[in-house]
C-alpha angles and dihedrals in degrees: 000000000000090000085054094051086040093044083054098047097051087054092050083049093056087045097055099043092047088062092039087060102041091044130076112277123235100028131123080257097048084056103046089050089050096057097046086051089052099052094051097047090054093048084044091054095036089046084045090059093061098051109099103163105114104045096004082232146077101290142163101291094059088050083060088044093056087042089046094053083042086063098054101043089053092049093052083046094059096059094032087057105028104127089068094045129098111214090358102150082059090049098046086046096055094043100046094046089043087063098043090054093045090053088059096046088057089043087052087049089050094049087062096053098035113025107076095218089050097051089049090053090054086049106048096039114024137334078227095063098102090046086051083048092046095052098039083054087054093042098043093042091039092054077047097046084043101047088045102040091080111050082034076060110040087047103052098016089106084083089053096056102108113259125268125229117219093274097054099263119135127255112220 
């Protein structure tokens, strides 16, 4: 039952940031979105802590998991508190594509493990095959992350200039 709700929720996960990062970043629609997207990666990473099947302790998996909530939560810190941040809008963008990113590296290791046709390609070519997946998914998102980062910038950086007091003085 709790690999079923995680199992949704991970879906849910990969539908939401699909639309977050096709649709126009910093509208009522982008937030609600993001928030959505954050309440079920964290359902997706705490779900992921209680499932013991494959070593019966805390693994490997679990540690991702952690870093993976990490992400999030740093990502949702950089815009709640971005008035005291320095260069937060950069910030929230790497750490909420890096988990994003992070989310479809662990579906493409699933699919291995789980999906028939996909456990018949790592068996017929290499055991490797879902680490090569896995890497190829990191290279390919991060030359995306990398090529977008600066227009997404350069568009919507006037909310990451540092705050003013009333006197002028930066607010760092």
């Amino acid at each position: 039952m709790l690999g079923a709700v995680h199992t949704l929720l991970g879906g849910l996960s990969l539908v939401l940031g699909a639309q977050i990062f096709l649709s126009t970043k910093g509208t009522r629609w982008h937030i609600r979105l993001g928030w959505a997207y954050v309440g079920s990666m964290f359902c997706v990473n705490v779900t992921a802590l209680f499932i013991y099947r494959l070593t019966g302790a805390f693994n490997l998996f679990h540690a991702m998991a952690v870093f993976s909530l990490l992400m999030v939560v740093a990502g949702v810190c950089q815009v709640r508190f971005r008035s005291r941040l320095r260069r937060w809008l950069w910030r929230h963008y790497q750490y909420m594509s890096w988990s994003y990113v992070g989310l479809l590296a662990a579906t493409a290791n699933e699919a291995f493990v789980r999906i028939e046709v996909f456990k018949f390609l790592a068996a017929k070519s290499t055991t490797a095959l879902p680490l090569i997946a896995s890497i190829l998914i990191v290279a390919v998102s991060g030359a995306i992350i990398f090529s977008r980062q600066r227009s997404l910038l350069a568009r919507y950086g006037q909310a990451d200039r540092p705050s003013s007091d009333e006197r002028g003085n930066q607010i760092s």
